[in-house]
C-alpha positions in Angstrom: -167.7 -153.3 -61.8 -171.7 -154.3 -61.4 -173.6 -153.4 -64.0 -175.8 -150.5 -63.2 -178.6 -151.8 -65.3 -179.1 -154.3 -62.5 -180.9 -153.6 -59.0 -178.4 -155.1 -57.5 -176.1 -152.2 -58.3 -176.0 -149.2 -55.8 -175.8 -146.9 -59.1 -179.1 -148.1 -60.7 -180.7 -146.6 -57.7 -180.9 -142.4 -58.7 -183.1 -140.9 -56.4 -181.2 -138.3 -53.9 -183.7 -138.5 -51.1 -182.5 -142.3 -49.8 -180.1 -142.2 -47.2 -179.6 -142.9 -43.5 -181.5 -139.3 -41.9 -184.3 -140.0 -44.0 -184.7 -143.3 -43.5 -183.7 -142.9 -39.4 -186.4 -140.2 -39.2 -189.1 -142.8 -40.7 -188.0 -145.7 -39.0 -188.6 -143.3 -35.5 -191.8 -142.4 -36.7 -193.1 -146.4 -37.2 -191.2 -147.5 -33.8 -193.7 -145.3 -31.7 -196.5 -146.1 -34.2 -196.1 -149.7 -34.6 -196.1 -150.1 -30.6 -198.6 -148.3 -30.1 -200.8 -150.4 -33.1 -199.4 -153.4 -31.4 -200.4 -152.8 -27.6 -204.4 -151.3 -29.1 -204.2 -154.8 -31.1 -203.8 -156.8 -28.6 -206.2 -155.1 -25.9 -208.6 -155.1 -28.5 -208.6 -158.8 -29.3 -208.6 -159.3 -25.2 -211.7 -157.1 -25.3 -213.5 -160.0 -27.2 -213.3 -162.5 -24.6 -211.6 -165.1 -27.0 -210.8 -167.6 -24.0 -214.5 -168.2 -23.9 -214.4 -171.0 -26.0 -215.7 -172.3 -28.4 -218.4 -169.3 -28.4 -216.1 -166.4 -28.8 -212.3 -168.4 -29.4 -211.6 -167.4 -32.4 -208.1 -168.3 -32.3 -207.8 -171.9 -31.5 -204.4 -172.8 -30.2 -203.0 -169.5 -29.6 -201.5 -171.0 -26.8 -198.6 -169.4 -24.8 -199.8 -166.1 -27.4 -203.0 -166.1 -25.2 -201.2 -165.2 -21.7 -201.9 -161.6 -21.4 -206.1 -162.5 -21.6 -208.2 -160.8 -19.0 -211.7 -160.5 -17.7 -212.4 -156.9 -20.3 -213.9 -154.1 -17.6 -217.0 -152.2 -18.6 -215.8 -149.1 -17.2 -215.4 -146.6 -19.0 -217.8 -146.8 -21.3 -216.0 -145.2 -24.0 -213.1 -147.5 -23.2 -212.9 -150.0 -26.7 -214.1 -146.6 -28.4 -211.1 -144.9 -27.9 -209.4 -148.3 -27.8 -210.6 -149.4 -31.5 -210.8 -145.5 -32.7 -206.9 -145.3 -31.8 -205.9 -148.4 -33.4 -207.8 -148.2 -37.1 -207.1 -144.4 -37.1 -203.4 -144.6 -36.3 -203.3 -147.6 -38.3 -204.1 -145.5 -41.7 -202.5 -142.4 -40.7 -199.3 -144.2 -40.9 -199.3 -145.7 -44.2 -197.9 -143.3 -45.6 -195.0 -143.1 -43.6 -194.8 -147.5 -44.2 -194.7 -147.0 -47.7 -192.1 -144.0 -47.6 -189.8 -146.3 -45.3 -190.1 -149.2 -47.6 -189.1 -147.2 -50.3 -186.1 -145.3 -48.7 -184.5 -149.1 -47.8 -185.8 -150.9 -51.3 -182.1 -150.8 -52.4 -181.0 -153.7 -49.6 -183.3 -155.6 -50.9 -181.6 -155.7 -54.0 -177.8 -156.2 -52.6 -175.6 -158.9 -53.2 -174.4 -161.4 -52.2 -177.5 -162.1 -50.4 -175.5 -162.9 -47.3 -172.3 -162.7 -46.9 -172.3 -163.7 -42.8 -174.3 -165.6 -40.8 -175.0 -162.4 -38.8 -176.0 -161.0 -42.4 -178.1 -163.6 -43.1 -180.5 -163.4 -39.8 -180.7 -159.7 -40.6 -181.7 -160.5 -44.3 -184.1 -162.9 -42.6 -185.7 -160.7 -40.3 -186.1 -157.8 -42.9 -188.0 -160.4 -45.4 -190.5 -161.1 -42.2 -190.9 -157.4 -41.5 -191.4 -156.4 -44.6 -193.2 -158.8 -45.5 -195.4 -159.0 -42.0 -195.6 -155.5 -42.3 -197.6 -155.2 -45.5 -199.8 -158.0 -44.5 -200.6 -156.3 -41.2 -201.9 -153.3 -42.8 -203.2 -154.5 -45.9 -205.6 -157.5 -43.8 -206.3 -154.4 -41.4 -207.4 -151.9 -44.3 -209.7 -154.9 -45.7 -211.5 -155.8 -42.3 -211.9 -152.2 -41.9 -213.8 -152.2 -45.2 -215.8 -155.6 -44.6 -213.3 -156.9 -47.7 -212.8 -160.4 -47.0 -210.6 -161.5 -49.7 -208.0 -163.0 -47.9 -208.6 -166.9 -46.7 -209.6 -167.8 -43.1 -211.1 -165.8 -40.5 -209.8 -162.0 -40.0 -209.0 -162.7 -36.4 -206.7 -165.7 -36.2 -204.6 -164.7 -39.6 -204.2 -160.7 -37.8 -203.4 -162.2 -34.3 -200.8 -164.6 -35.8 -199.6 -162.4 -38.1 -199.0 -159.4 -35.3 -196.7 -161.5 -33.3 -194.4 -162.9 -36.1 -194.5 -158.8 -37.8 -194.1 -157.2 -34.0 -191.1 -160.0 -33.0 -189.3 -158.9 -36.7 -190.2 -155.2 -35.7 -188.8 -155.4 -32.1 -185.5 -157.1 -33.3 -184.7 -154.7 -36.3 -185.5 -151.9 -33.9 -183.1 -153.3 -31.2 -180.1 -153.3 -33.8 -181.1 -150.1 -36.2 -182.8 -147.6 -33.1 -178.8 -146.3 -31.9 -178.0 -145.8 -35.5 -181.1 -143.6 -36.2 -180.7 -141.8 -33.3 -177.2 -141.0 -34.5 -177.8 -140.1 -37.5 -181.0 -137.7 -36.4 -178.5 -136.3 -34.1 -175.5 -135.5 -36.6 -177.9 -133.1 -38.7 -179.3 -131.5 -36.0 -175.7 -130.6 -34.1 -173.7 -130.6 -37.5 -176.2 -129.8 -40.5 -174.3 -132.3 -42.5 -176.4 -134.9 -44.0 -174.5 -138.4 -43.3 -173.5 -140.6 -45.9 -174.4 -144.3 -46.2 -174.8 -147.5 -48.0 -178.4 -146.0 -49.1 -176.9 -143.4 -50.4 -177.0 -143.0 -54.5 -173.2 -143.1 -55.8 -174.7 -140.9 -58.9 -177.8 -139.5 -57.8 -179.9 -137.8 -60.6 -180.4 -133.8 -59.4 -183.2 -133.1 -56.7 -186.3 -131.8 -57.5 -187.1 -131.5 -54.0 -185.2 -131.8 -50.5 -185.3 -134.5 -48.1 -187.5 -132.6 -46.0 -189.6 -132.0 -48.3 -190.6 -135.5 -48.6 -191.1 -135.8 -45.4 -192.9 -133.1 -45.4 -194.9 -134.8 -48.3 -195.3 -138.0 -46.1 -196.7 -136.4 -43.2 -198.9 -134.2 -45.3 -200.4 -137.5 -46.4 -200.8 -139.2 -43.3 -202.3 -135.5 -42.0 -205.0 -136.0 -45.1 -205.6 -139.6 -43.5 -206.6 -138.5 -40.4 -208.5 -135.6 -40.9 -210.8 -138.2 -43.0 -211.0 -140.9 -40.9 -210.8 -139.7 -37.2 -214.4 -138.3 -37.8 -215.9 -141.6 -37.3 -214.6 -142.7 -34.3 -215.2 -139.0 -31.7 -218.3 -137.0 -31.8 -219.2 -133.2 -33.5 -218.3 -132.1 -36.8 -215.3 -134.1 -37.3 -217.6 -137.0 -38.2 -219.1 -134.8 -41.5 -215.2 -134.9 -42.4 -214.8 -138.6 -41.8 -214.9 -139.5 -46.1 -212.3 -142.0 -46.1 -213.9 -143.6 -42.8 -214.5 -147.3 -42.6 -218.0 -148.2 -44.2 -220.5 -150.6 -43.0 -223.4 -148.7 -44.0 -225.5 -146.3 -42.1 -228.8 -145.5 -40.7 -231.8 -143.7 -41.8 -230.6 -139.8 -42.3 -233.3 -139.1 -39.2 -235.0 -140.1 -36.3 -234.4 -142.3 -33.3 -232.6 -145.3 -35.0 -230.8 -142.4 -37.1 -227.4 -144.1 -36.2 -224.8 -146.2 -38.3 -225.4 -150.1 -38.3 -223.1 -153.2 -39.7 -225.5 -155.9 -41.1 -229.3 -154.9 -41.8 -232.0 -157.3 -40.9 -232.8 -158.2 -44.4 -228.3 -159.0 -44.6 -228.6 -161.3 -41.5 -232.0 -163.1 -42.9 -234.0 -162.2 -40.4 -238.0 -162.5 -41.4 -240.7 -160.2 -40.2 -243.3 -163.3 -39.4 -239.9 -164.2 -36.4 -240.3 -161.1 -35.0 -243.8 -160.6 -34.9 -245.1 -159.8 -31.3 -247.2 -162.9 -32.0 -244.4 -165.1 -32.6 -240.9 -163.9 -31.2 -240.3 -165.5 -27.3 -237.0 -164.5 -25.6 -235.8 -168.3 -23.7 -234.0 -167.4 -20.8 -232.1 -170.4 -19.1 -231.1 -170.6 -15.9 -229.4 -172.8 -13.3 -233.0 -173.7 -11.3 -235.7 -172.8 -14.3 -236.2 -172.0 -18.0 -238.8 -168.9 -19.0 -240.4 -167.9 -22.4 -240.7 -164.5 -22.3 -243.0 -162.2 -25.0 -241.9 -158.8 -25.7 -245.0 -157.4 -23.6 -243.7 -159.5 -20.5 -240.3 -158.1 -20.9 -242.0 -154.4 -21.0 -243.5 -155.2 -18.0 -240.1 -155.8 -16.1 -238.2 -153.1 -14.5 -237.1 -150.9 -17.0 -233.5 -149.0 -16.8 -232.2 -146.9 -19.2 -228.1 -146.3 -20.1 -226.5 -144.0 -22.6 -223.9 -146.2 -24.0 -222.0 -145.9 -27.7 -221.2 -148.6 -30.2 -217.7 -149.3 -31.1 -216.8 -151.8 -34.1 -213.7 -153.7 -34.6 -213.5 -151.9 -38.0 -213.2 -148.7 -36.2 -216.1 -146.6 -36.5 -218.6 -145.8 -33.5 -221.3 -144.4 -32.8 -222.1 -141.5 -30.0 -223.9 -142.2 -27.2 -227.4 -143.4 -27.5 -230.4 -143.8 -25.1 -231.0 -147.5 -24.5 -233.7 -149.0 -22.5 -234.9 -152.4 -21.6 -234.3 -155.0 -18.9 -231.1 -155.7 -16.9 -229.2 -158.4 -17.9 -228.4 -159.2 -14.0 -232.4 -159.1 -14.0 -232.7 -161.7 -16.0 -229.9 -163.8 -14.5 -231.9 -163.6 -11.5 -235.2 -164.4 -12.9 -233.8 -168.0 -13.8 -231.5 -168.9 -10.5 -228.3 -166.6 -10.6 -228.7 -164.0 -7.6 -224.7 -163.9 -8.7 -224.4 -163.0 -12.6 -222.7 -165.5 -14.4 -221.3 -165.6 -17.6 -223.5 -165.8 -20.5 -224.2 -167.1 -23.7 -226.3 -165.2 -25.9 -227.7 -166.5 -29.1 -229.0 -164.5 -32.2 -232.1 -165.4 -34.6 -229.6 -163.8 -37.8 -228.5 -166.6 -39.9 -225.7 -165.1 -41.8 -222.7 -163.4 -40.6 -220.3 -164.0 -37.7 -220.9 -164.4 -33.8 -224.4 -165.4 -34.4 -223.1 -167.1 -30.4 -221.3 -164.4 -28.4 -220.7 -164.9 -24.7 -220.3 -162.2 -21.9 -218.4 -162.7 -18.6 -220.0 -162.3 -15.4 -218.4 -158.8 -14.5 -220.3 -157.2 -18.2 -223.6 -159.6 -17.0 -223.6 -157.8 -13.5 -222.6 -154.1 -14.8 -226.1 -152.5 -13.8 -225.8 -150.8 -17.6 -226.1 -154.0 -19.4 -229.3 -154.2 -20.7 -231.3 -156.2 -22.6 -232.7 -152.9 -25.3 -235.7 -152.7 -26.3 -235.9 -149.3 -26.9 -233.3 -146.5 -28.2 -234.2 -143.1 -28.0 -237.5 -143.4 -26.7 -238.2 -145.2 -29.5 -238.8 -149.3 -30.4 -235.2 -150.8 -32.3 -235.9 -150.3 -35.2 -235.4 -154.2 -37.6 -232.0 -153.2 -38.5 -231.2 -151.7 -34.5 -232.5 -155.6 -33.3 -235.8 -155.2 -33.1 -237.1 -156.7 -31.0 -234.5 -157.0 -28.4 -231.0 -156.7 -28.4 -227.8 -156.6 -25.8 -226.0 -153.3 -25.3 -222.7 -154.0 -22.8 -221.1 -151.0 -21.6 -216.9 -150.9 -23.5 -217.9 -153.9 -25.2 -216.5 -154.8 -29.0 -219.8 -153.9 -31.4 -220.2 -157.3 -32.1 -220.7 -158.7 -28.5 -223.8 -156.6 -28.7 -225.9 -158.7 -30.1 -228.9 -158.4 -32.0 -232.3 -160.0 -32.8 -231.8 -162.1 -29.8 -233.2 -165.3 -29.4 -232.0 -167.2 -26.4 -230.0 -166.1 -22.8 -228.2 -169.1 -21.4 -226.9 -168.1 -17.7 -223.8 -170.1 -16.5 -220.5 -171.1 -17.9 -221.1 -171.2 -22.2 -218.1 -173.4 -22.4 
């Protein structure tokens, strides 16, 4: 008989909640979820144009991984909003259903003999990646979120990588454990029996509460996690509810530029005496001529105005703010392009990523796509990209780039 001091022992596992309904209902729960998180993923890395390369690739090698990549549309504006604001704010609603599913299954973790077929053993093999998948997805997802880079490499190529080897684990458990769940949802709904299984404790202590009353428990949890992050990502009062929202710092409490920013000028190095009216030139370069342009030239350009929001990778956005400035397609014609190509756009900010960003031709064209020099009806403020930045209608917040320095019109590979 196995000792029941061991984990390895069905009997040193007490708890009466653990056992096939509970675990079925979770595993439900996380198969809708999980695809969902999956699909938002990957429009959301699409969305940043990573077959521009090498300006925006920030997955080199991705390969076959990379066939689904398309030309992101600017229309709607709101598009990566809801995109981005669905993915984060799923993404940590359900953590507290992950961490209830691990625990309800920690037993087969345990079991031995650690295979004891070859069928067995793939199964053992593909728990070990999703688990382990799993817990990296959402722990590297809660950190970016947070600007906490502590894990090696860049943010995009370890998430990317590690969504396809976590989602092919997911799809695979879900193809041999989704009929069992159903069944055994179904059996306590038509029979109000709960059914027995190998999670089942063979001498469970007494319950303190009932099974759905953890669930209850979980989804009061994941409730709590949404009501205090959705805030960030819609506009009205949610957003004063939105504590547990991804930081990133804000902006001044009032005013025009009264709106939440990333990276502050003084975090991206960027020196008053560079942005000086005196000093700062715009170089726009184009297929048939190059132009230096002062910020009074550019004011004396058409000027267009767009109310367009800001949407971060790290899930917060903005509401829609009044930009003005000079279109993009404006420019590309100034230097050559009656038909917008893409573009490379290059930042004066010396720290921090896409200090390069390109845009394709169908964002350069979008009659919305301004180079801002004005939000609000007021200058950028320093931190806002004073004194001109881009603003691309359902663009990823960090194609918009700031303290711009340099337009180059054609291909930026």
């Amino acid at each position: 008989m196995p000792d029941q001091r061991l984990p390895s022992s069905p009997g040193f596992w007490r708890s009466p909640l653990r056992g096939p309904w509970f675990t079925s209902v979770l595993g439900l729960v996380l198969l809708v979820g999980i695809t969902v998180l999956f699909v938002t993923g990957l429009l959301s890395y699409a969305a940043y144009n990573p077959d521009l390369s090498p300006v925006n690739d920030m997955t080199p090698g991705k390969g076959l991984l990379g066939f689904y990549l398309f030309d992101w549309p600017t229309h709607p504006a709101w598009l990566y909003r809801l995109n981005q604001g669905v993915h984060v704010t799923l993404g940590i609603t359900l953590i507290p259903v992950l961490l209830a599913k691990l625990w309800s299954v920690l037993p087969k973790l345990f079991a031995l003999p650690p295979a004891r077929s070859l069928a067995h053993a793939l199964e053992r093999i593909s728990l070990l990646l999703l688990v382990g998948g799993g817990l990296f997805e959402f722990v590297t997802g809660v950190l970016n979120i947070q600007l906490d880079y502590l894990f090696p490499g860049s943010f995009y190529t370890l998430h990317f990588y590690g969504a396809w080897v976590f989602f092919a684990a997911f799809l695979a458990h879900a193809v041999l454990k989704t009929p069992a769940a159903l069944r055994a949802v179904r059996r306590i709904r038509e029979e109000g029996a709960l059914p027995d299984g190998e999670l089942v404790s063979p001498r469970p202590d007494p319950p303190t509460v009932s099974r759905r009353g953890a669930l209850g428990l979980v989804g009061g949890g994941s409730l709590l996690l949404f009501g205090t992050t959705v805030g960030r990502s819609v506009d009205g009062s949610l957003r004063e509810a939105a504590v547990l929202a991804p930081h990133g710092g804000t902006g001044p409490a009032r005013g025009p530029g009264g709106f939440q920013v990333n990276k502050t000028a003084a975090y991206a190095g960027i020196r008053d005496d560079e942005t000086s009216e005196e000093a700062w030139r715009l170089v726009v370069v184009g297929r048939s001529r190059t132009v230096r342009l002062s910020r009074g030239e550019l004011l004396r350009h058409p000027q267009y105005s767009a109310a367009l929001p800001i949407a971060c990778v790290e899930g917060w956005a903005t509401s829609d703010q009044w930009w003005r400035g000079v279109r993009l397609r404006d420019l590309a014609a100034l230097v050559g392009h009656d038909d917008p190509p893409d573009v490379l756009v290059e930042s004066l900010q010396r720290h921090g990523a896409f200090r390069r960003a390109a845009l394709r031709a169908n964002q350069v064209a979008d009659p919305r796509s301004l180079l801002a020099l004005h939000v609000n009806g007021a200058d950028l403020t320093p931190d806002h990209g004073y004194p001109a930045r881009i603003i691309v209608p359902a663009a990823p917040g960090v194609l918009n780039t700031k303290w711009v320095g340099r337009l180059t019109f054609g291909d930026p590979r």
